[in-house]
C-alpha positions as CSV (number, residue, x, y, z in Angstrom):
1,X,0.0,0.0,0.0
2,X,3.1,2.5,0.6
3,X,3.9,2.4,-3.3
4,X,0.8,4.3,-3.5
5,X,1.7,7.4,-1.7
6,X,4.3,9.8,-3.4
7,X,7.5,10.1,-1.9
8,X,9.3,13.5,-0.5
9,X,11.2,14.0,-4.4
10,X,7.8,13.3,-6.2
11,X,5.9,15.6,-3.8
12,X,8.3,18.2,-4.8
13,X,8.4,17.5,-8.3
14,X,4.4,18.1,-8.2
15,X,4.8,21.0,-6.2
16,X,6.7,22.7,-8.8
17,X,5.3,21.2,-11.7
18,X,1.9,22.7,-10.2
19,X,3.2,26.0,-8.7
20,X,1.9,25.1,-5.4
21,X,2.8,27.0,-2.5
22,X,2.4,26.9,0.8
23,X,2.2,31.1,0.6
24,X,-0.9,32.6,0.7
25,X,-1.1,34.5,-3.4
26,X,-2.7,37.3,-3.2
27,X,-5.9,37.9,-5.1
28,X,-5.9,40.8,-8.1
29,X,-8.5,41.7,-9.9
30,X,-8.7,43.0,-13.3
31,X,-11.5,44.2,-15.1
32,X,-12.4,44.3,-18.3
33,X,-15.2,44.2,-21.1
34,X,-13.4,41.9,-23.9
35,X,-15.1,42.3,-26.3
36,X,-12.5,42.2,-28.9
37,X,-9.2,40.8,-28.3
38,X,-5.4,42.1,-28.3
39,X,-2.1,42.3,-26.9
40,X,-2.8,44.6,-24.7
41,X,-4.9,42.2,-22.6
42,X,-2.7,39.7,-22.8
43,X,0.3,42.1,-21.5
44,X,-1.8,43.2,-18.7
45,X,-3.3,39.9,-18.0
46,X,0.8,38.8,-17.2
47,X,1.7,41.7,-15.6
48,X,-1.1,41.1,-13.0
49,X,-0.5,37.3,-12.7
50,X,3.1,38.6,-11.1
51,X,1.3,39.8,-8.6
52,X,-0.8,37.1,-7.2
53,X,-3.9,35.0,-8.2
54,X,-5.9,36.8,-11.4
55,X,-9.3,37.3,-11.0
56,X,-11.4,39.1,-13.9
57,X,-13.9,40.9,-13.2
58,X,-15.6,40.5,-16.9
59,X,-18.5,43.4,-17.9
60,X,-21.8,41.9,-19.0
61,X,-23.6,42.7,-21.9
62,X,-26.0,45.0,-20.5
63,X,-23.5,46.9,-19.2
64,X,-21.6,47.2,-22.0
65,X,-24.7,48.6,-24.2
66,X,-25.7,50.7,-21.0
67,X,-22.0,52.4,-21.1
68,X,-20.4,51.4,-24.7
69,X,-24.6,52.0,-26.5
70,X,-23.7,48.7,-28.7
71,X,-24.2,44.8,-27.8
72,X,-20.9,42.6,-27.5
73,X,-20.4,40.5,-30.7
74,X,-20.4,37.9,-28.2
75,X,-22.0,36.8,-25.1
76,X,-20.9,36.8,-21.6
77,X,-20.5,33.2,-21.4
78,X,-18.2,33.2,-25.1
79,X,-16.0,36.2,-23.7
80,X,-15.8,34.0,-20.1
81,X,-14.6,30.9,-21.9
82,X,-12.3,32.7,-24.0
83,X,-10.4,34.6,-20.8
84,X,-10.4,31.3,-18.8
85,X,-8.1,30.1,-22.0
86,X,-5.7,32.3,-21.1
87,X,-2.8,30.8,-18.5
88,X,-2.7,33.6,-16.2
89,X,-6.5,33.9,-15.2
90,X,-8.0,31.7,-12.0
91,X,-11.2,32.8,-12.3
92,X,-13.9,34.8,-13.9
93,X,-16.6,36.6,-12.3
94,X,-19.8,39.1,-13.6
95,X,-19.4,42.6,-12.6
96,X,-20.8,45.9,-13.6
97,X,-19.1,48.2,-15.5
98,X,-17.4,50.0,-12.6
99,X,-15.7,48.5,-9.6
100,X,-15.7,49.5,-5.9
101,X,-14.8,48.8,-2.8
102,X,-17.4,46.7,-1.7
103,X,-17.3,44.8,-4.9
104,X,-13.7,44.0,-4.2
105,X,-14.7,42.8,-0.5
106,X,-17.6,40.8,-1.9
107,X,-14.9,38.6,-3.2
108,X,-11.7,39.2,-1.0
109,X,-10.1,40.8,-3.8
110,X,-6.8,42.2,-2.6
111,X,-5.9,44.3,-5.3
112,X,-7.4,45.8,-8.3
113,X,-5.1,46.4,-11.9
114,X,-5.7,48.1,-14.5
115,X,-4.5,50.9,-17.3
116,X,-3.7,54.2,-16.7
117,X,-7.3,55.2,-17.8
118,X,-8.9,53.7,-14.2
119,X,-12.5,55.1,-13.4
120,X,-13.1,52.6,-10.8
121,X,-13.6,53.7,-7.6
122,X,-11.7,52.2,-5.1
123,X,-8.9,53.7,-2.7
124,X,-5.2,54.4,-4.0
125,X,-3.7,51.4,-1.6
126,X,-6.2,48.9,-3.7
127,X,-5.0,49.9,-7.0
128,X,-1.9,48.9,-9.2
129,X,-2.1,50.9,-12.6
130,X,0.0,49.9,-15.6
131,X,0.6,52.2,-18.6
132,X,-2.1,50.9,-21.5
133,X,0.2,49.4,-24.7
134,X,0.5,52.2,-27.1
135,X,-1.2,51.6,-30.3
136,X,-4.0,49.3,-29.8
137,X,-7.3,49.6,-28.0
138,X,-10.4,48.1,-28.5
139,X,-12.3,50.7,-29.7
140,X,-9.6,51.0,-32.2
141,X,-10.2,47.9,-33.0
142,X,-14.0,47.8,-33.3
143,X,-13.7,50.6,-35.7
144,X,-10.9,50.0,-37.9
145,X,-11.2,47.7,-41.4
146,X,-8.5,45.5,-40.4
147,X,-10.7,43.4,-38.1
């Protein structure tokens, strides 16, 4: 029955191969509507993942056409299963299209990132911003011809 359990060496070798740690991560939220794709998520999606656990806080539809005045090309549940692809996001949650404190303690968020463009409000001690990557934007996207 012993040859069952792991020993130390394959312990550790899951243990790194899984990125487990006995450290508490923290938990960093980053909002965002998605609905069109880029490098500039992706950039900010791995800059937040160096600081702990990603959450995304992910805008839902009616949000979007109550603050954007269009409807996502896709759905809530699309845009979710496309950012839980991405390796550096633990979780995915609904959210309106700005975040506060009390959202943040709802779900023991420990710090919110986002761009230099932050509306959200949520004290200055909650909040990591990272300069948006120049060139490329969503809306840029949406209304360009290159698709």
């Amino acid at each position: 029955m012993s040859n069952l359990l792991p020993t130390v060496n394959q312990m550790n070798e899951l243990n790194t191969k899984f990125e487990v740690s006995s450290l508490k991560r923290k938990r960093i939220l980053v909002d965002m509507s998605l609905t069109t794709v880029h490098h500039g998520h992706v950039r900010l999606l791995r800059k937040a993942h160096e600081l702990g656990d990603v959450i995304v806080a992910l805008t839902s539809d009616e949000e979007i056409f109550n603050s954007k005045g269009f409807h996502p090309m896709l759905s809530f549940e699309h845009r979710k299963e496309i950012v839980l692809a991405f390796k550096y996001v633990r979780e995915v949650i609904k959210c309106k299209w700005l975040i506060d404190e009390k959202f943040m303690e709802r779900y023991n968020i420990d710090l919110l990132v986002h761009g230099e463009d932050n509306q959200n409000p949520v004290p200055k001690e909650k909040l990591v911003l990272f300069k948006r990557t120049t060139g490329i934007s969503s809306s840029q996207l949406r209304n360009s011809n290159r698709g």
